[in-house]
C-alpha positions as CSV (number, residue, x, y, z in Angstrom):
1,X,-126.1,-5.1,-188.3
2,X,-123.1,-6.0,-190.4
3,X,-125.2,-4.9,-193.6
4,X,-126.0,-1.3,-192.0
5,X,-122.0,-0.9,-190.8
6,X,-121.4,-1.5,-194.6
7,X,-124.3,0.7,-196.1
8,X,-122.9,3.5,-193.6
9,X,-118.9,3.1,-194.8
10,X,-120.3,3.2,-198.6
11,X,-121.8,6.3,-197.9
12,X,-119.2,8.1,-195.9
13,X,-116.5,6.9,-198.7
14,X,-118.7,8.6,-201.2
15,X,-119.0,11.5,-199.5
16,X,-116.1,12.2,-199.4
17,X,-115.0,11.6,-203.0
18,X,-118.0,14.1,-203.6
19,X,-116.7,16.3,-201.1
20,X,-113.5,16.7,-203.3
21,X,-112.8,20.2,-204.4
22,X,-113.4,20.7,-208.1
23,X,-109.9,22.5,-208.6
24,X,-108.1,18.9,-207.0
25,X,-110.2,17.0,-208.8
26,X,-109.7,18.0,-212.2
27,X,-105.4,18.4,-210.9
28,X,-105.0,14.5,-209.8
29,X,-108.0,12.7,-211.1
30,X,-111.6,12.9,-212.4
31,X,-114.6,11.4,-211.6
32,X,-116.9,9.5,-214.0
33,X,-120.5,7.4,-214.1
34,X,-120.6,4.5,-215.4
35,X,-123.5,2.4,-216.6
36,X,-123.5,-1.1,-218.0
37,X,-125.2,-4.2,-219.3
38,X,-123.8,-7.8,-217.8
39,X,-124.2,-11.0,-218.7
40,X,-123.8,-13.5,-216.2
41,X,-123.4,-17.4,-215.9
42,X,-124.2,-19.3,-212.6
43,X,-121.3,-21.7,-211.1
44,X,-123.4,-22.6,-208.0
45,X,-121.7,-24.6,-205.9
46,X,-124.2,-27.5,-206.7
47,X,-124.5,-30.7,-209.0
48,X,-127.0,-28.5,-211.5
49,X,-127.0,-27.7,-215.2
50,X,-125.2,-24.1,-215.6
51,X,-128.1,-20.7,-216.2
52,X,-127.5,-18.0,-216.9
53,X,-128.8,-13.9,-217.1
54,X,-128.7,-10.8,-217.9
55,X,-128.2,-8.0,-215.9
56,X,-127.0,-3.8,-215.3
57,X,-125.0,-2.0,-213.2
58,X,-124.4,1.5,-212.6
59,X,-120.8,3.1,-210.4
60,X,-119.2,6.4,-209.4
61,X,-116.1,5.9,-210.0
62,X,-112.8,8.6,-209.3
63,X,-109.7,8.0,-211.2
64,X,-107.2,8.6,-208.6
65,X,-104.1,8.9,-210.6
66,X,-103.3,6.8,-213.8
67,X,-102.2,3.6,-212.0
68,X,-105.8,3.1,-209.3
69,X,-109.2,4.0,-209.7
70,X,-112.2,3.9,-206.8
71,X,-115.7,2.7,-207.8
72,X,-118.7,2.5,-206.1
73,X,-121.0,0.5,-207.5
74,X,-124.7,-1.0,-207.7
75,X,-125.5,-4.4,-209.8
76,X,-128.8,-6.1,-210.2
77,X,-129.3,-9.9,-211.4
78,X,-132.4,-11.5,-212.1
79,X,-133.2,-15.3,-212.4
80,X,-130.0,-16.4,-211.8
81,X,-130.0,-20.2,-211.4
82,X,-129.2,-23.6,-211.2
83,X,-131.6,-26.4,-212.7
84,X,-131.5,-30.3,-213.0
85,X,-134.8,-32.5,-213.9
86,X,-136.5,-32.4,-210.8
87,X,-135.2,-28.8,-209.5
88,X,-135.4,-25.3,-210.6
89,X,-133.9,-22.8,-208.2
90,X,-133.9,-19.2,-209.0
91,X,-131.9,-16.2,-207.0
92,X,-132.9,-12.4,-208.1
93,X,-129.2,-10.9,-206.9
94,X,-128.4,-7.1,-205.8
95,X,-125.4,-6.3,-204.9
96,X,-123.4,-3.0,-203.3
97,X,-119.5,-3.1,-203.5
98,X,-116.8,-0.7,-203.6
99,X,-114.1,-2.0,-206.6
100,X,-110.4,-0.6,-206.7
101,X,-108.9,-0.8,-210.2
102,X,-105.5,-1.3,-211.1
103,X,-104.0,-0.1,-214.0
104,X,-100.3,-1.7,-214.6
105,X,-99.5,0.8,-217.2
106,X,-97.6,3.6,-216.2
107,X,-99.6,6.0,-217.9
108,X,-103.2,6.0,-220.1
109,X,-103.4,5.8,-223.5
110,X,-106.3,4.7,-226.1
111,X,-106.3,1.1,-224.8
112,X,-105.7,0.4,-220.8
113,X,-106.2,-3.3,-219.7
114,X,-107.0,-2.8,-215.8
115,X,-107.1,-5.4,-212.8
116,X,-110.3,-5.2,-210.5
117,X,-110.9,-6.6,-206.9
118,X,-113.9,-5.3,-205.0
119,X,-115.7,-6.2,-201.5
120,X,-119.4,-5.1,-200.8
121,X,-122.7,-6.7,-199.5
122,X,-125.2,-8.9,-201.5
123,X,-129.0,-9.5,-201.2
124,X,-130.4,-12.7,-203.0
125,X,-134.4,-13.9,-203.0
126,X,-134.2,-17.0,-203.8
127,X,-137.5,-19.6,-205.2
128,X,-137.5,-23.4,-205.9
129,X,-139.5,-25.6,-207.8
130,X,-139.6,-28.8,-207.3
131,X,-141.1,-31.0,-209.9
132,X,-143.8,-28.5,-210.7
133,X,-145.0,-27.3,-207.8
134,X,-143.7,-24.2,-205.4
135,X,-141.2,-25.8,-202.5
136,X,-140.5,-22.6,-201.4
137,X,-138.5,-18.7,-200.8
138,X,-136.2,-17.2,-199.6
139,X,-133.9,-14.2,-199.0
140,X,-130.7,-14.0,-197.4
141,X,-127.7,-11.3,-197.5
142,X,-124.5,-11.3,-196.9
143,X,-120.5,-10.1,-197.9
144,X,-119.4,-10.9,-201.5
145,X,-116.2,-10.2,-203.2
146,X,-115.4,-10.1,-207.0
147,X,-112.1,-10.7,-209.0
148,X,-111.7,-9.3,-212.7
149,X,-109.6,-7.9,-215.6
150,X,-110.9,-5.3,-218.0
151,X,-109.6,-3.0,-221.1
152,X,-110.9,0.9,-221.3
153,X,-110.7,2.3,-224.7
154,X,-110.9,5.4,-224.9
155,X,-113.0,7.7,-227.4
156,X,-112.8,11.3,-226.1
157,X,-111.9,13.4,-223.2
158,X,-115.6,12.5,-222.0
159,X,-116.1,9.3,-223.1
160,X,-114.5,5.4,-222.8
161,X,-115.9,2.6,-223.7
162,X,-114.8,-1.0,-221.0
163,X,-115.3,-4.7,-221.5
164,X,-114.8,-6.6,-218.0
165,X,-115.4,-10.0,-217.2
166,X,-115.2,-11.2,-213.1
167,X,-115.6,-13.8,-210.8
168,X,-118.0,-12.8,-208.0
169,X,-118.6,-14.9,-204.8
170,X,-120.7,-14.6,-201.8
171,X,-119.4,-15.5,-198.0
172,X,-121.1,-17.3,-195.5
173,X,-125.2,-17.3,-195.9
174,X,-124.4,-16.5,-199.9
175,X,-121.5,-19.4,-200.0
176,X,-123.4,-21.2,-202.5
177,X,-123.7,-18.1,-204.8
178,X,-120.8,-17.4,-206.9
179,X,-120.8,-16.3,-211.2
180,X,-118.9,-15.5,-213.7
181,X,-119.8,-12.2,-215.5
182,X,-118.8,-10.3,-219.2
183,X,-119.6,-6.7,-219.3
184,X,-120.1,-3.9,-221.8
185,X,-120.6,-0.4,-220.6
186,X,-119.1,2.9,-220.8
187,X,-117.9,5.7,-218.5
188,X,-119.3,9.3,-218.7
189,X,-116.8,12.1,-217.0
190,X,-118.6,15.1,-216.6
């Protein structure tokens, strides 16, 4: 239920940042896509050696003015995990969140460091191997929130590059899935 209410207010809010005339759009901000690669290190809350993975994501994002920007976005992780010797658990993450971006600046130059904080809904399908042999799988999905800081750096009128690195935590059945994440990507305004 609660993962339907949120697939439902992801849509509408993108609708209607779609549904933005052209002529306001290009007045008070401008939209842009946004693709890119993650890396990602596991802090499970568990007693495990640290794993890590790589992963994508792609947003639509609207810079609202120069201080805030609105994202939705779309991340997958695969084989994320925790190990010891005699466990090996592995979680295939994707999540769905909608970010706000802060810029502190009072206006965009080449180089704008950014604040990000974002709330959206997580699926994980999870294995584990124990000592060789398949113990078992599962899937579960739940809220999950992120915390990060970024720099844009702008090349052109069409294209800036970002670097990013967050905190992301699930809540309640995804409580034991949290990481830390670095990104690279770039953002395309048409």
């Amino acid at each position: 239920m609660r993962r339907n209410v949120f697939k439902i207010f992801t849509v509408l809010i993108a609708g209607f940042i779609m549904s933005v005339p052209g002529t306001v759009s290009a007045e008070k901000g401008s939209f842009y896509l946004s693709p890119a690669m993650g890396y990602h290190v596991d802090a499970f809350n568990a007693d495990m050696d640290r794993d890590n993975s790589y992963g994508f994501s792609f947003a639509l994002g609207y810079d609202i003015n120069d201080s805030f920007a609105v994202e939705a976005q779309a991340d997958k992780i695969r084989d994320l995990g925790a190990k010891n010797p005699v466990s090996d658990l592995d979680a295939d993450l994707t999540g769905y969140s909608l970010n706000l971006k802060y810029y502190p600046a009072s206006s965009k130059d080449k180089i704008n460091g950014y604040v990000l904080l974002g709330l959206g809904w997580m699926e994980a399908e999870a294995s584990d191997n124990i000592a060789g042999y398949q113990k078992g799988n599962g899937e579960a999905d739940d809220m999950w929130g992120r915390f990060g800081v970024g720099s844009d750096f702008v090349v052109s009128d069409k294209i800036t590059f970002f670097l990013e690195a967050d905190y992301s935590q699930g809540f309640s059945d995804l409580n034991p899935i949290d990481y830390y994440s670095g990104k690279i990507g770039f953002k395309l305004y048409p």
